[in-house]
C-alpha positions as CSV (number, residue, x, y, z in Angstrom):
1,X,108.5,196.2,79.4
2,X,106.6,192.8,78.8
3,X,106.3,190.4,81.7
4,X,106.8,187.7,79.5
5,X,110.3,189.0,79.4
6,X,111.2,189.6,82.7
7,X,109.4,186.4,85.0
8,X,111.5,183.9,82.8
9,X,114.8,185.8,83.7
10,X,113.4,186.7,87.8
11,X,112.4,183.0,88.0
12,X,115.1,181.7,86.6
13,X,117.5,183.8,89.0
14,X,115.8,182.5,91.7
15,X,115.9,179.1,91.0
16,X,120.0,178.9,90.2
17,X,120.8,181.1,93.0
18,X,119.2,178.9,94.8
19,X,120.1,175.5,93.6
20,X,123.7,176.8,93.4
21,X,123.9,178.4,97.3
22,X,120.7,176.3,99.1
23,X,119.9,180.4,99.6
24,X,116.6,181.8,98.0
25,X,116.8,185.5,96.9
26,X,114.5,187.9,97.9
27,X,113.0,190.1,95.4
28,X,113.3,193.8,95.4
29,X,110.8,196.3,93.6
30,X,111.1,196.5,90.2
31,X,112.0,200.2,89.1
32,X,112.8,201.5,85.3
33,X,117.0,203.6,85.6
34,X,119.5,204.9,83.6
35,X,122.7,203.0,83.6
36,X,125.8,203.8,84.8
37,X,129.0,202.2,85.4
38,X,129.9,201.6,88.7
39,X,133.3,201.0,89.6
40,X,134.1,197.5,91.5
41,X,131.6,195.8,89.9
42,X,131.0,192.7,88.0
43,X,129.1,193.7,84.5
44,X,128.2,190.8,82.6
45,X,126.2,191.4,79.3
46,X,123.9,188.6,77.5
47,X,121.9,189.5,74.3
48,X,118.8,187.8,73.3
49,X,118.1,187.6,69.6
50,X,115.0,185.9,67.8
51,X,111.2,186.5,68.4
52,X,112.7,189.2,71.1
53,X,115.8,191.8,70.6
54,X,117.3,192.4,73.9
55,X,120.0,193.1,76.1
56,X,120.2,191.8,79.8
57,X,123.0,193.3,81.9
58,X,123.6,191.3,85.1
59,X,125.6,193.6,88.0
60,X,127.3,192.7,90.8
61,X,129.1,194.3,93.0
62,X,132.9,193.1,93.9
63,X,132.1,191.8,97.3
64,X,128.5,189.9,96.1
65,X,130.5,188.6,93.0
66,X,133.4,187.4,95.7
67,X,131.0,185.9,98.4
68,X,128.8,183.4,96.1
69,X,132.0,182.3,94.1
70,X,133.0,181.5,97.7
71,X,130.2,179.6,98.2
72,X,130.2,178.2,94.7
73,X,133.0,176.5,95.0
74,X,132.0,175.1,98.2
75,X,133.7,177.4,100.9
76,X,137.1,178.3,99.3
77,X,137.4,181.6,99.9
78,X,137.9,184.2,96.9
79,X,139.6,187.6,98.0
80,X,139.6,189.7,94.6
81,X,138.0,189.7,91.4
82,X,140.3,187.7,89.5
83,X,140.0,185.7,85.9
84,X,138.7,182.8,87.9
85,X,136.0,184.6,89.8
86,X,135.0,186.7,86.7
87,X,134.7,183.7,85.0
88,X,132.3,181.8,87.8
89,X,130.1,185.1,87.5
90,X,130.0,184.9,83.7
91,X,128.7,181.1,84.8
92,X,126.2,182.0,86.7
93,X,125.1,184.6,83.9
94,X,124.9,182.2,81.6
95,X,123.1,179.6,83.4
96,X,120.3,182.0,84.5
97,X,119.9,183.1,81.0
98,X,119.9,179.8,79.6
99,X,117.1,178.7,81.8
100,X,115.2,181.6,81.3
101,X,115.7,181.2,77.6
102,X,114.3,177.5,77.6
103,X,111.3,179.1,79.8
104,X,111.2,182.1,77.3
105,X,110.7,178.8,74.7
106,X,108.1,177.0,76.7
107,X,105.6,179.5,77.0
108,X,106.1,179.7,72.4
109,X,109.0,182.6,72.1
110,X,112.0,180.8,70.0
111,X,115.0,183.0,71.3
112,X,119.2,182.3,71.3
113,X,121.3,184.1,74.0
114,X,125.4,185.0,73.6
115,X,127.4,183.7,76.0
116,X,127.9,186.3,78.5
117,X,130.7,188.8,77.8
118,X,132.6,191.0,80.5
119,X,132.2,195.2,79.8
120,X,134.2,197.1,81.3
121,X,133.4,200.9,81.3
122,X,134.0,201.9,77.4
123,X,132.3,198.9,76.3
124,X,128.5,200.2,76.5
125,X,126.6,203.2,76.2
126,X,125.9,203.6,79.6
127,X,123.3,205.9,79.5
128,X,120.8,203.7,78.2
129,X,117.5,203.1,80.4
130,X,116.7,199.6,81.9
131,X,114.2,198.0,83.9
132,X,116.3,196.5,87.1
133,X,115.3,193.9,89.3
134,X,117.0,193.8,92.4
135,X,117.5,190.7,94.1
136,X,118.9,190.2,97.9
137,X,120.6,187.2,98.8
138,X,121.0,186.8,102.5
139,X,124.7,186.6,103.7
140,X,126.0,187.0,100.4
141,X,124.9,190.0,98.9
142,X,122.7,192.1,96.7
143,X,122.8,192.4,92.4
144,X,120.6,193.4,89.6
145,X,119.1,192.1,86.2
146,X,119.0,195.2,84.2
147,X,116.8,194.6,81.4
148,X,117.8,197.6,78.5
149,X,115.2,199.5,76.9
């Protein structure tokens, strides 16, 4: 997997998350897996198209997806994954991508993202392999950025 790839969409994760929540997220190690759907989670899909074919897959669990649409929306609490907390999560998608899209154009790759898109179990060949980056964020919870091979 090319790092020119995956430091635009790690940095720009880092830098939302913590613009958004005034909480900067710990990195995990980076580790190639097969994915798999996992009920009570938040899947959000993004594909890159241009000088690089891609698809990022962005997962987070229920509780993660609840907690930092709580703290999105500056303390109101969120107890289920509803339309409006899907749709705060989709956000959040779309703002790291963007960013890491305009980075991804900075350093001379011309790329376009989709705007993110919900999948549910039967919307993806799950058994692809990815290159995930965890990232911790403390007191809200954990996620990935699965990058599909």
């Amino acid at each position: 997997m090319q790092a020119e790839l995956i430091n635009p969409f790690l940095t720009s994760s880092i830098q939302v998350i913590e613009t958004i929540i005034q909480v900067k997220p710990t990195v995990g190690k980076l580790h190639l897996k097969q994915m798999q759907y996992t009920d009570k989670y938040v899947w959000l899909k993004i594909r890159i198209h241009g000088q690089l074919e891609k698809e990022i897959m962005f997962g987070f669990p229920d509780t993660m997806a609840m907690n930092i649409v709580s703290t999105m929306l500056g303390g109101y609490v969120v107890t289920e994954v509803d339309d409006m907390c899907r749709s705060a999560v989709a956000e959040l998608g779309n703002m790291i991508s963007g960013n890491a899209s305009t980075m991804l154009y900075h350093s001379g790759i011309a790329v376009d993202i989709t705007p993110p898109s919900l999948v549910e179990d039967s919307d993806l060949d799950w058994g692809k392999k990815a290159v995930s980056i965890p990232l911790s964020v403390e007191t809200i919870g954990d996620f990935d950025i699965n990058i599909l091979m």
